[in-house]
N, C-alpha and C positions, 0 to 999 in steps of 0.2 A: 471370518474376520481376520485381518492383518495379524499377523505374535505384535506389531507397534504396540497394538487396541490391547493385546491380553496378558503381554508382560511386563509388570511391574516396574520392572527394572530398566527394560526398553534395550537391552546389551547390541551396540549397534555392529557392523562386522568396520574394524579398525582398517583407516588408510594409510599408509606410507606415509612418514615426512609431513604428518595432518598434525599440528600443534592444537587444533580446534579438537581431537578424539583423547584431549587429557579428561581426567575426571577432576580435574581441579578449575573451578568456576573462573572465566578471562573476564576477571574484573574490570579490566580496563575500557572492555566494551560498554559498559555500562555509562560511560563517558557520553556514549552516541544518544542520550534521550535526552538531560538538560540540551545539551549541543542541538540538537534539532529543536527544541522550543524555543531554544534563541537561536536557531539562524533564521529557522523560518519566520521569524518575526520578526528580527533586528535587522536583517538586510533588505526585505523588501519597503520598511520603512525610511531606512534611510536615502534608497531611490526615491520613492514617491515623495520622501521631505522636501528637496530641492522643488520640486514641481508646485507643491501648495506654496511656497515661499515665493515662488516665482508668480503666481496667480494672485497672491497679498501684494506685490511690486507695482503689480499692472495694472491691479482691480478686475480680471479677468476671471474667467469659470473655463477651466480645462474639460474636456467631457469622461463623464462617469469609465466609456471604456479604454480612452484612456490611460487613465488612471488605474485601471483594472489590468491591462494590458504592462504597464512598469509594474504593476505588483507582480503578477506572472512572471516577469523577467527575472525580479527580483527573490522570486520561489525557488526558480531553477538556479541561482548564483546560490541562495544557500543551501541545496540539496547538493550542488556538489562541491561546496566547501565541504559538508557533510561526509560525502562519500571519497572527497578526496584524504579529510582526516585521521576516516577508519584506512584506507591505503595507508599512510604512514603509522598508522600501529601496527601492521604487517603486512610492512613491504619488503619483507627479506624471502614471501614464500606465495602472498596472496593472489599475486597473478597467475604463476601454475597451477596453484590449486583451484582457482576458481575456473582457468581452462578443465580442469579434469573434470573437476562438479558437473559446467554443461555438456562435455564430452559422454557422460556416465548417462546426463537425463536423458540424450538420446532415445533410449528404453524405455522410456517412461512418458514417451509422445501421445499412446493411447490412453493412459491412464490422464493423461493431462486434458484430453479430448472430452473421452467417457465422465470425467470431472465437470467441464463445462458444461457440457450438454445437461447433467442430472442437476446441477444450480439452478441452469436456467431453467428448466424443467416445473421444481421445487417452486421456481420463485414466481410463474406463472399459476400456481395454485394458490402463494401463499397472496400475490395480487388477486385474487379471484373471493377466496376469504375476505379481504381487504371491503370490497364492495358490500358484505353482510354487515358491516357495523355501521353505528351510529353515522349519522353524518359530519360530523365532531370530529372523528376518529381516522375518516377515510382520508386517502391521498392518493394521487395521480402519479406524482414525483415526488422522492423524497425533498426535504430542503438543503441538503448535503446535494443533489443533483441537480437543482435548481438553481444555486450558486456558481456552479458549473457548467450548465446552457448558457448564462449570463456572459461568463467570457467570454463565449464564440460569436458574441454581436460584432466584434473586430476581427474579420477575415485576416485583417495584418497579424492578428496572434497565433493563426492555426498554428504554424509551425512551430513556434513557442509551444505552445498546447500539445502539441504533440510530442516533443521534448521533457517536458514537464508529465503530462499523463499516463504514456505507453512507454517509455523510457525510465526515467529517475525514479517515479513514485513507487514501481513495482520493488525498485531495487532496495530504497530505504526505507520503505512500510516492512517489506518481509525479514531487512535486518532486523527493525525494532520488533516486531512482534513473532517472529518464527525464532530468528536466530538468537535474539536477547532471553524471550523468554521460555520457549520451549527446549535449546538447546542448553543455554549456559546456566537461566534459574532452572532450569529442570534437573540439571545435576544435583541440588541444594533439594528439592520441594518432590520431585519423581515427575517425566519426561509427562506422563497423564493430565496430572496436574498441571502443568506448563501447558499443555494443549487446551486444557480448559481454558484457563486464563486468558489463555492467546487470543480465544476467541473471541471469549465475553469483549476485554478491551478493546479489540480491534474493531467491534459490532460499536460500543461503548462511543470510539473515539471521533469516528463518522457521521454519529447523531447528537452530537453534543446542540446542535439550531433546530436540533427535529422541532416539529408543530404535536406530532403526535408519536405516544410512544410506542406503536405498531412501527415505526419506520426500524426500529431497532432490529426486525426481522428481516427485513431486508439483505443487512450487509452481515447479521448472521450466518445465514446461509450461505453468502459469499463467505465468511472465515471459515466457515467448517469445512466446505471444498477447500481450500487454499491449506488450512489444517491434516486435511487428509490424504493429499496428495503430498505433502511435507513428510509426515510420518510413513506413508505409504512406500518412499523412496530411500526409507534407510535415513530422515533427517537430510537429503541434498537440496539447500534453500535454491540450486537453479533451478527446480522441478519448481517450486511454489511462486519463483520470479517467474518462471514460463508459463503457469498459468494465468498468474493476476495481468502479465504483460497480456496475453492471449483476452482476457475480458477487458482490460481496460482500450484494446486494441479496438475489437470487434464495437466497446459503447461509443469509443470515438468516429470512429464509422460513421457510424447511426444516428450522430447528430450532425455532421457535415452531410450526409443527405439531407437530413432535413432544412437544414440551411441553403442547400441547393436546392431545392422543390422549395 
């Protein structure tokens, strides 16, 4: 097992010029989690307001996707309001070093592979267990995935969607849960602890509509790959964007065939 998994302390090997390898907690980041509960809600409301107000004018009904489709727009306006805010907290160094970070993950392309493949693996068994329980209990789709298929009924959003999914989402899920919690509260709590955390929350945050609470394994096992290949890499969050991009890439796929068939 990794020295990540077996030392306490987690003593990572120090970068140059890395203001992120202080042992003193970047509170400032901490900014970035209110800030994503309201952009991601405050902006894409305030697109779709004009639209229902426009529909109250006319006495008209807009259609569902639509409607779904301005909210999409309005995901991706606040995720990189998002990520463009964390740039201005360090913009004096964050583009070199984020060049280094995926220049470094390079190395770490099989691990990032042998990572997917063993989730998907896992998650083909833990679907297969799935079907032993109650009927109550079972699911085909989570409802977090379901929500999801829904917005691909508008071929006009793929590319929205594709923006939004295998792009942005990778980059601001692994700042909130890799880098908030396992890097900067793990200086505070120990790097272990953080991993835990990271994961339960992240499993946690994706089934908040679940129907059944088996769905919670699901994206489990997606955090714990994404967790592991994070720690695996010395703490480098392009290794853990490169994987989640790498599955959110491959699930996006896979419904656009289906949509094409």
């Amino acid at each position: 097992m990794s020295d990540q998994f077996t030392n306490k302390e987690h003593i990572k090997q120090p970068l140059s010029n890395d203001p992120f390898d202080s042992t003193k907690i970047m509170k400032r980041d901490f900014w970035l989690i209110p800030l994503y509960i309201v952009l991601l809600n405050i902006v894409p409301f305030l697109l779709i307001l004009p639209v229902w107000m426009y529909e109250s004018s006319i006495h008209s009904h807009i259609s569902k996707t639509t409607q779904s489709f301005i909210l999409t727009i309005g995901t991706v306006l606040g995720e990189l309001i998002l990520l463009f805010i964390f740039y201005l907290m360090h913009r004096k160094y964050l583009i070199p070093l984020a060049l280094k970070r995926f220049s470094q993950a390079k190395k770490y392309i099989l691990i990032v592979i042998l990572a997917y493949i063993s989730m998907m693996v896992v998650t083909a068994g833990y679907d297969a267990l799935m079907r032993l329980l109650p009927k109550a209990y079972q699911f085909t789709e989570t409802q977090n995935q379901m929500l999801i298929l829904k917005m691909f009924d508008n071929p006009m959003a793929w590319p929205v969607l594709f923006i939004d999914i295998v792009i942005l989402t990778p980059f601001v899920e692994e700042l909130l849960f890799r880098h908030l919690i396992i890097h900067e509260l793990g200086k505070k709590i120990g790097f272990i602890t953080g991993a835990v955390i990271s994961a339960l929350v992240f499993a946690f945050v994706h089934v908040m509509s679940a129907h059944s609470p088996f769905e919670y394994g699901v994206y489990l096992i997606m955090a714990i790959a994404l967790v592991y290949v994070y720690m695996k890499s010395g703490e480098n969050l392009a290794v853990s964007i490169s994987l989640h991009m790498l599955i959110n890439l491959i699930g996006f796929i896979s419904i656009i065939v289906q949509y094409l068939n």
